[in-house]
C-alpha positions in Angstrom: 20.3 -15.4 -7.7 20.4 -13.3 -4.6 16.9 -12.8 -2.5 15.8 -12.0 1.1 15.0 -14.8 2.8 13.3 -15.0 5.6 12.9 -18.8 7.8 11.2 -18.1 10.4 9.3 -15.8 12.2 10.1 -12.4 14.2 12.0 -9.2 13.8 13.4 -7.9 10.7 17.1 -9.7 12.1 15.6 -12.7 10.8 16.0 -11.8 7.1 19.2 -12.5 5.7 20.8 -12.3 2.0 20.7 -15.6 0.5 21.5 -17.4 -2.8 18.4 -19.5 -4.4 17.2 -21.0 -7.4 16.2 -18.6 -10.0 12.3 -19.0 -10.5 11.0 -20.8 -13.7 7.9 -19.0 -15.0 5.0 -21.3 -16.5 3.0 -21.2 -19.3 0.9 -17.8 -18.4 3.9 -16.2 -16.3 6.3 -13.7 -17.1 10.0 -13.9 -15.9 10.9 -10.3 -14.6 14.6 -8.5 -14.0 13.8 -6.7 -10.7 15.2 -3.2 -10.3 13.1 -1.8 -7.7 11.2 -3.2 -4.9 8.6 -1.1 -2.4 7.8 -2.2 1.5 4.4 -2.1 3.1 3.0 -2.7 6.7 2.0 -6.4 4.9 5.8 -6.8 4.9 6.2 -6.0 8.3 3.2 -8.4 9.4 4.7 -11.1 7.9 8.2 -10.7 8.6 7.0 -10.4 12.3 4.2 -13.0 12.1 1.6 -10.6 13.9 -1.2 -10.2 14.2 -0.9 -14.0 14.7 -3.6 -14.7 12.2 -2.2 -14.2 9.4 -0.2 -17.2 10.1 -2.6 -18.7 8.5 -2.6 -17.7 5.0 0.8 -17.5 5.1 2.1 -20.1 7.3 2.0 -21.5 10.9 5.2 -21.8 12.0 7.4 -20.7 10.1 6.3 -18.7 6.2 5.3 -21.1 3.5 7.2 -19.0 1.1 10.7 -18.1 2.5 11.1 -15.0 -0.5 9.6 -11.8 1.1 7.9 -8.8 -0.9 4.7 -7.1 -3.0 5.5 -4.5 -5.3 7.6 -5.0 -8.2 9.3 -3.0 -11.0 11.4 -3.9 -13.7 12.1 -5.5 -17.1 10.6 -8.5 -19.0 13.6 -10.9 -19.8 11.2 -14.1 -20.4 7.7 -15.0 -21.1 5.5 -18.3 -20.8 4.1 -20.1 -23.6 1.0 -18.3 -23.5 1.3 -15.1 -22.9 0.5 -13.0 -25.1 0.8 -9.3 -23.9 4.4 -9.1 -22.8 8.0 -9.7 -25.3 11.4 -9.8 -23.6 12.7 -6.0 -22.8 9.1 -4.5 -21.4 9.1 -2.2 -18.6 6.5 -3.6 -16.6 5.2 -3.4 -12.6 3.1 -4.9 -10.6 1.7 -6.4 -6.9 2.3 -10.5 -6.3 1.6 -12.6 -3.4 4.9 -13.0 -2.4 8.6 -13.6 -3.8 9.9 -9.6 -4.9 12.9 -9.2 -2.8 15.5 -10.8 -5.4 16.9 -10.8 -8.7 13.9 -12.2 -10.6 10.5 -12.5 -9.7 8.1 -15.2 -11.2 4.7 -12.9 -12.0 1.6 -14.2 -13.4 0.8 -12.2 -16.8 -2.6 -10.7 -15.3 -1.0 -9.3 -12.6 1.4 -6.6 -15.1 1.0 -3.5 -16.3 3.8 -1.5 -18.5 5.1 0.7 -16.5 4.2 4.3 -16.8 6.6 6.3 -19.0 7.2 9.2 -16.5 8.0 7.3 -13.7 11.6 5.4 -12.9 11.6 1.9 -11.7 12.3 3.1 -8.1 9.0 5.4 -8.7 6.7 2.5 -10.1 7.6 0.0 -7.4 6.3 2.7 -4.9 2.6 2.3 -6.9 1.2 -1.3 -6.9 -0.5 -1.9 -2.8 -0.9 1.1 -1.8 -1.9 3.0 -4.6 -4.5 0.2 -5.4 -6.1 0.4 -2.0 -6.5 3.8 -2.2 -7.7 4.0 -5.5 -9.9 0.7 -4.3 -10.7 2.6 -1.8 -11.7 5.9 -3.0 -13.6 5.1 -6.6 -16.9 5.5 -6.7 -17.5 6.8 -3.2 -16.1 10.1 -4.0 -17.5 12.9 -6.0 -16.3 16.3 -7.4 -17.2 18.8 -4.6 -17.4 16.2 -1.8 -15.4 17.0 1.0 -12.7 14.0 1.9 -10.6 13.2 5.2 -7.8 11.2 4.5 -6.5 10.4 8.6 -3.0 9.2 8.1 -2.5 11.3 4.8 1.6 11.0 5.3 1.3 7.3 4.8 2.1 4.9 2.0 -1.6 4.1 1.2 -2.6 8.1 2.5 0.5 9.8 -0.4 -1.6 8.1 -2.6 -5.3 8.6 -1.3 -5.0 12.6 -1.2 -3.9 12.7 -5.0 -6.3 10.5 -6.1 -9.2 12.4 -4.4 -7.6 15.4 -6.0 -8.0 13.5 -9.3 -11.5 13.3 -8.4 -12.7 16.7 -7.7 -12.7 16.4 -4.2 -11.7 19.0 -1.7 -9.3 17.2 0.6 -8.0 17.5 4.1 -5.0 15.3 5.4 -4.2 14.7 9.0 -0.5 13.6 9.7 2.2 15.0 12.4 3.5 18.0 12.3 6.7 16.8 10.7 4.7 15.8 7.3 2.3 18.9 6.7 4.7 20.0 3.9 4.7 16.7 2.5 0.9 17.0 2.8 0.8 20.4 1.1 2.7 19.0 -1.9 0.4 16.4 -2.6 -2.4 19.3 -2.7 -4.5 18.6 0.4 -6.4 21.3 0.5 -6.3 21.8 4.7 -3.5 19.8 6.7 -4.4 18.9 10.0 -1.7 18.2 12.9 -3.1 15.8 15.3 -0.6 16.2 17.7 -2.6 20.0 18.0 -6.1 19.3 16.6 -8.5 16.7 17.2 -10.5 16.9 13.8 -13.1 14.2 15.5 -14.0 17.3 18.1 -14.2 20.4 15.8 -17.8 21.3 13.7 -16.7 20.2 10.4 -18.5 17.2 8.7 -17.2 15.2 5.8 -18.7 13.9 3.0 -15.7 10.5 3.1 -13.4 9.6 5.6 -10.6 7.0 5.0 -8.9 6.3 8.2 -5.3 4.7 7.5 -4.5 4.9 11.5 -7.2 3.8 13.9 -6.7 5.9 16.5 -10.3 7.4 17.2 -13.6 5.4 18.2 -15.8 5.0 15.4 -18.4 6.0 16.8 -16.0 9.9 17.0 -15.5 9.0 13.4 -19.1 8.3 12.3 -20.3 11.7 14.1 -18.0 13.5 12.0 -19.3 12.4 8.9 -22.5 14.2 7.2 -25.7 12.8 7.3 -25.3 10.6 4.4 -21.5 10.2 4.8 -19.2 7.3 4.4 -16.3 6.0 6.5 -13.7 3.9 5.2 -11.2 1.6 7.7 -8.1 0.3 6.3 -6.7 0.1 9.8 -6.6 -0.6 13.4 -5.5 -2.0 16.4 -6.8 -5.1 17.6 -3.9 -6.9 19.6 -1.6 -9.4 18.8 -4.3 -11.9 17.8 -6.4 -9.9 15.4 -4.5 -6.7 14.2 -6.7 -4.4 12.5 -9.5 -7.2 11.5 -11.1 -6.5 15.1 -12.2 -3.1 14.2 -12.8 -4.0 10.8 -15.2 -7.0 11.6 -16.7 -4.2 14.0 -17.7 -1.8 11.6 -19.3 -4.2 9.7 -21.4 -5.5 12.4 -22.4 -1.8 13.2 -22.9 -0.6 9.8 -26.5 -1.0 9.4 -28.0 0.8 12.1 -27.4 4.5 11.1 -27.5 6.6 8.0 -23.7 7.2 8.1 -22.2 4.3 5.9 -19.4 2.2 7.4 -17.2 0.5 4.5 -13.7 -1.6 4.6 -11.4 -1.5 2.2 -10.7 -4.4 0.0 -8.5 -3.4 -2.8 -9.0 -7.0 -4.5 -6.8 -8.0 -7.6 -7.6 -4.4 -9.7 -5.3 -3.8 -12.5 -3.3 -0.9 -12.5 -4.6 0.3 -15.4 -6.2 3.4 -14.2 -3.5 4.1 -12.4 -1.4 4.1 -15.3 -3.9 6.9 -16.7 -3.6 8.9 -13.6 0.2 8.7 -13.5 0.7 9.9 -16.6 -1.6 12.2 -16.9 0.6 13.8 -13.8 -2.6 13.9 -11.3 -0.5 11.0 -9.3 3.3 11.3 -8.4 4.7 8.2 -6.3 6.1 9.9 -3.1 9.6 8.2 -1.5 10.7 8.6 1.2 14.2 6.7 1.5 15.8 4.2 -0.5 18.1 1.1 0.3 20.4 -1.5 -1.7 19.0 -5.3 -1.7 21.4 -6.0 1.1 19.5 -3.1 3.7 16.4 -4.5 3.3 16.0 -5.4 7.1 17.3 -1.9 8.1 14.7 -0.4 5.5 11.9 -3.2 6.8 13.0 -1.5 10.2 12.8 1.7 9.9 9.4 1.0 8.4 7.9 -0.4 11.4 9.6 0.7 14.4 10.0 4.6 13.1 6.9 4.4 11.1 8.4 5.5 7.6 6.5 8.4 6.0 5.3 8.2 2.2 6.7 4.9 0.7 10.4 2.7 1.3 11.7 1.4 -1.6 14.7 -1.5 -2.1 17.0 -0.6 -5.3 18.0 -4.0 -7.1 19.2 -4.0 -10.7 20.1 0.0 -10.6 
């Protein structure tokens, strides 16, 4: 079968179109015709092999796993001895380690969900990462009538996090650029902030939950712009080549204590995309795309991602 490869680290020129072995599933895995694939910033980290520790989970010199990709959508065409949930001809999705840029993808049964009936594939393979990690991110913390800040609301993970505090009762404001406040609208932010005009960290208004997706204020900024008994949420920052975002992260928690303001990170963990599913279909959540490629673009797309920061999500098309 055809996959993207990728053999060693460094820029997206290293992936290149190659022909493999098609993956065998075992006893609890499910055998899956790919049709759509989405990108995220995890692509790009380990494409690139920065921040450098992440080389560690995933390999020191070179990946451990040469198959790139997360998200995957498509159809069921074989199924291990014990599962039980899926038959041959299922419209499924779901996030893996590892291994969605190809043909087929191997994916554990307890990873899938079907795949909601409104979307298309290309629309379901925009869901799995970052609409767990909002969703991860946002349940439970948020509560009809709070006010929420979503600070990168143009994003992959931020598309996701101002419908879902919709879905919540929430009244949401989004900061993004000034080319992405329609795209904000749409979503139903409530308020749009440009930051390249407004500095929401300097004005009088205080927010009940704040999920920063960017990392570009101090949090001590952030914390003062929360109310008293507010929460922050960090899914992002910059902490050099060595560290990435972790720095900032492993900062916040450190600091957290001292204060009433609450300082959280977000973990979306293995969460089923079962509430999601809900969600979708119950038209309160609508993937946003932003472009879409052929298999054989994937290191343009992978580009374009992380040198001219992509807005909403990038997905690969497969099996049309």
């Amino acid at each position: 079968m055809k996959a993207i490869c990728q053999y060693t680290y460094g820029s997206p020129d290293v992936l290149e179109l190659a022909d493999i072995d098609m993956p065998v599933p075992g006893d609890e895995d499910v055998l899956v015709r790919v049709h759509a694939v989405s990108l995220n910033r995890a692509d790009w980290f380990v494409t690139t092999g920065t921040p450098y520790a992440i080389r560690l989970a995933f390999g020191l010199r070179r990946p451990k796993n040469p198959v790139l990709g997360r998200d995957v959508a498509g159809r069921v065409t074989a199924v291990g001895a014990k599962v039980t949930r899926f038959q041959p001809g299922d419209e499924v999705y779901a996030e893996i380690s590892t291994g969605s840029l190809a043909e087929y993808a191997r994916v554990p049964e307890r990873r899938l969900a079907r795949k909601p009936a409104n979307l298309t594939f290309e629309q379901a393979a925009a869901v799995p990462l970052a609409a767990v990690t909002a969703l991860a991110a946002l349940s439970g913390r948020v509560r009809s009538g709070d006010e929420v800040l979503i600070n990168g609301a143009s994003g992959g993970v931020g598309t996701f996090a101002v419908q879902i505090a919709k879905a919540f009762g929430a009244r949401v404001t989004g900061v993004c650029s000034t080319r992405n406040t329609d795209l904000v609208r749409s979503l139903g932010a409530d308020d749009v902030i440009d930051y390249t005009k407004d500095d929401f960290t300097r004005g009088e208004r205080r927010y009940d939950v704040i999920l920063d997706l960017v990392g570009n204020h101090r949090l001590s900024a952030l914390r003062r712009t929360l109310t008293p008994a507010g929460i922050l949420l960090l899914s992002a920052g910059d902490g050099g080549r060595w560290f990435g975002p972790m720095r900032r992260i492993l900062l916040a928690l450190v600091i957290s204590p001292f204060g009433r303001r609450s300082l959280r990170t977000v973990n979306p963990g293995r969460s089923d995309l079962a509430e999601l599913t809900g969600l979708i279909e119950a038209g309160k959540v609508t993937p946003a795309i932003d472009r879409t490629y052929p298999l054989s673009e994937t290191a343009e797309a992978l580009r374009y991602l992380g040198v001219e920061h992509a807005r909403a999500k990038v997905v690969i098309t497969v099996h049309p």
